[in-house]
C-alpha positions as CSV (number, residue, x, y, z in Angstrom):
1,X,-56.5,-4.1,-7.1
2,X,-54.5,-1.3,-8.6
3,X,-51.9,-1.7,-11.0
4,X,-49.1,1.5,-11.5
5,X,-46.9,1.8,-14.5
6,X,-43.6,2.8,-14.8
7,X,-40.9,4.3,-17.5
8,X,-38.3,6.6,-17.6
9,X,-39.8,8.7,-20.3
10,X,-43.1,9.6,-18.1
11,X,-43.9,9.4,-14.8
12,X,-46.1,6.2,-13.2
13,X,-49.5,6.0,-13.3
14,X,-51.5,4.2,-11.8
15,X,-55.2,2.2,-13.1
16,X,-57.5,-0.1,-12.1
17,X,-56.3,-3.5,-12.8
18,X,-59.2,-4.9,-15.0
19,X,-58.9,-1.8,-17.1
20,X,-55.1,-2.1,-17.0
21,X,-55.4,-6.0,-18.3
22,X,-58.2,-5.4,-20.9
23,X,-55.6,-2.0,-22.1
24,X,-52.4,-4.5,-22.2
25,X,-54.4,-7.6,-23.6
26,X,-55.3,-5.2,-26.7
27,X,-51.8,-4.1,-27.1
28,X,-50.8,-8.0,-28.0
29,X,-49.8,-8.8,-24.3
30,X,-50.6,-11.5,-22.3
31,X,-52.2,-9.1,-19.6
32,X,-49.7,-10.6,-16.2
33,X,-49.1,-8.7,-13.2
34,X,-46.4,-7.4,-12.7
35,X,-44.6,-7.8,-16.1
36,X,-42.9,-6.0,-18.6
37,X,-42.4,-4.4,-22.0
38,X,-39.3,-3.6,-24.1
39,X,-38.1,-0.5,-25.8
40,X,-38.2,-2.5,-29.1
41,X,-42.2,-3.9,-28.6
42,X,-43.9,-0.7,-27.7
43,X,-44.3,1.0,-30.9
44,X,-46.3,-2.4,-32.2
45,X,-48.2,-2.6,-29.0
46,X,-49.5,1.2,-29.0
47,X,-50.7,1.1,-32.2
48,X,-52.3,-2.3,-31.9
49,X,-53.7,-0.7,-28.6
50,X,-55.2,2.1,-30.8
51,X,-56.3,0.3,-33.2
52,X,-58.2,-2.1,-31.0
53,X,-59.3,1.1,-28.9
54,X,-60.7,2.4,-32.4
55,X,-62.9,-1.0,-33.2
56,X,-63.9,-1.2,-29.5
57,X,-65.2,3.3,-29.8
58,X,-67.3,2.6,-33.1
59,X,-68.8,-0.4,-31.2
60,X,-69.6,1.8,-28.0
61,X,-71.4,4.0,-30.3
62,X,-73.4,1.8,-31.8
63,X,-74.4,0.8,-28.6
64,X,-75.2,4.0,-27.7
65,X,-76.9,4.9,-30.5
66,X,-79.8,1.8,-30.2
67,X,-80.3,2.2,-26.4
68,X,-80.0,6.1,-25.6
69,X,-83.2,5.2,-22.9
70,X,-80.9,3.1,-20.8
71,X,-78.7,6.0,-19.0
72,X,-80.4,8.0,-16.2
73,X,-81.1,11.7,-16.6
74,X,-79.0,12.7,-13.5
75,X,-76.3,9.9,-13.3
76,X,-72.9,11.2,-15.5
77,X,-72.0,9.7,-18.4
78,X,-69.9,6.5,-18.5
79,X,-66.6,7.2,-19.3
80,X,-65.2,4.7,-22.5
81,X,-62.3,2.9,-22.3
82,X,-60.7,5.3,-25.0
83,X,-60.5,8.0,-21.7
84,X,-59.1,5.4,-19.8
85,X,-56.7,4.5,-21.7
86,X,-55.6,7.9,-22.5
87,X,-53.2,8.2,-19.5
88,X,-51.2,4.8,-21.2
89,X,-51.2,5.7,-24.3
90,X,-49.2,8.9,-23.4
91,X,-47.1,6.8,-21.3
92,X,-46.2,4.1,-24.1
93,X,-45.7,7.0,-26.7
94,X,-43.1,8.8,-24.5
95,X,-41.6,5.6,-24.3
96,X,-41.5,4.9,-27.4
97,X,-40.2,8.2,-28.5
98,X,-37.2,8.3,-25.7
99,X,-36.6,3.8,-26.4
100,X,-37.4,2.8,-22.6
101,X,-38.7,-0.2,-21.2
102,X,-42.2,-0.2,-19.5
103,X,-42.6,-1.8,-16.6
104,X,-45.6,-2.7,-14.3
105,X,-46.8,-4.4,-11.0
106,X,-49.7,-4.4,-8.5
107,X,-50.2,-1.4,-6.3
108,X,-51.9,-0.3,-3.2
């Protein structure tokens, strides 16, 4: 399942879903599709997303750091949930900056 994004301030994007619940979970919410955020709740949310995002990267490089024998030589790196959540965070700070609701539902 996909889940897709919407505000006025940026335009939709568009995740996969358990990224998308893990992402809004660490932002304070309660992680339903499709659901909502006001103008007035996304400053708190994005910066308890980043702070969470923070904790969760020093964690991921711990890991990294115990068990570099565990990745293949010729399969890419994994990419962190920090990248992934890149494309929200930009989302949720435009939002933030312009006072628009967020908005999200399921997708094809």
């Amino acid at each position: 399942m996909l889940v897709t994004f919407h505000t006025n301030a940026w335009s939709s994007i568009t995740m996969f879903s358990d990224v998308a619940v893990t992402l809004l979970k660490m932002a304070g919410h309660s992680g339903t599709v499709p659901s909502a955020m006001l103008a007035a709740d996304i400053p708190s949310a994005l910066a308890r997303l980043e702070q969470k995002l923070a904790a969760a990267g020093a964690e991921d490089r711990s890991k990294q750091s115990v068990r570099p024998d565990m990745e293949d030589a010729d399969s890419p790196p994994a990419v962190g949930l920090r990248m992934r959540a890149h494309p929200l965070i930009q989302l949720l700070s435009a939002a933030a900056r312009q006072k628009c609701d967020v908005t999200w539902e399921e997708s094809q």
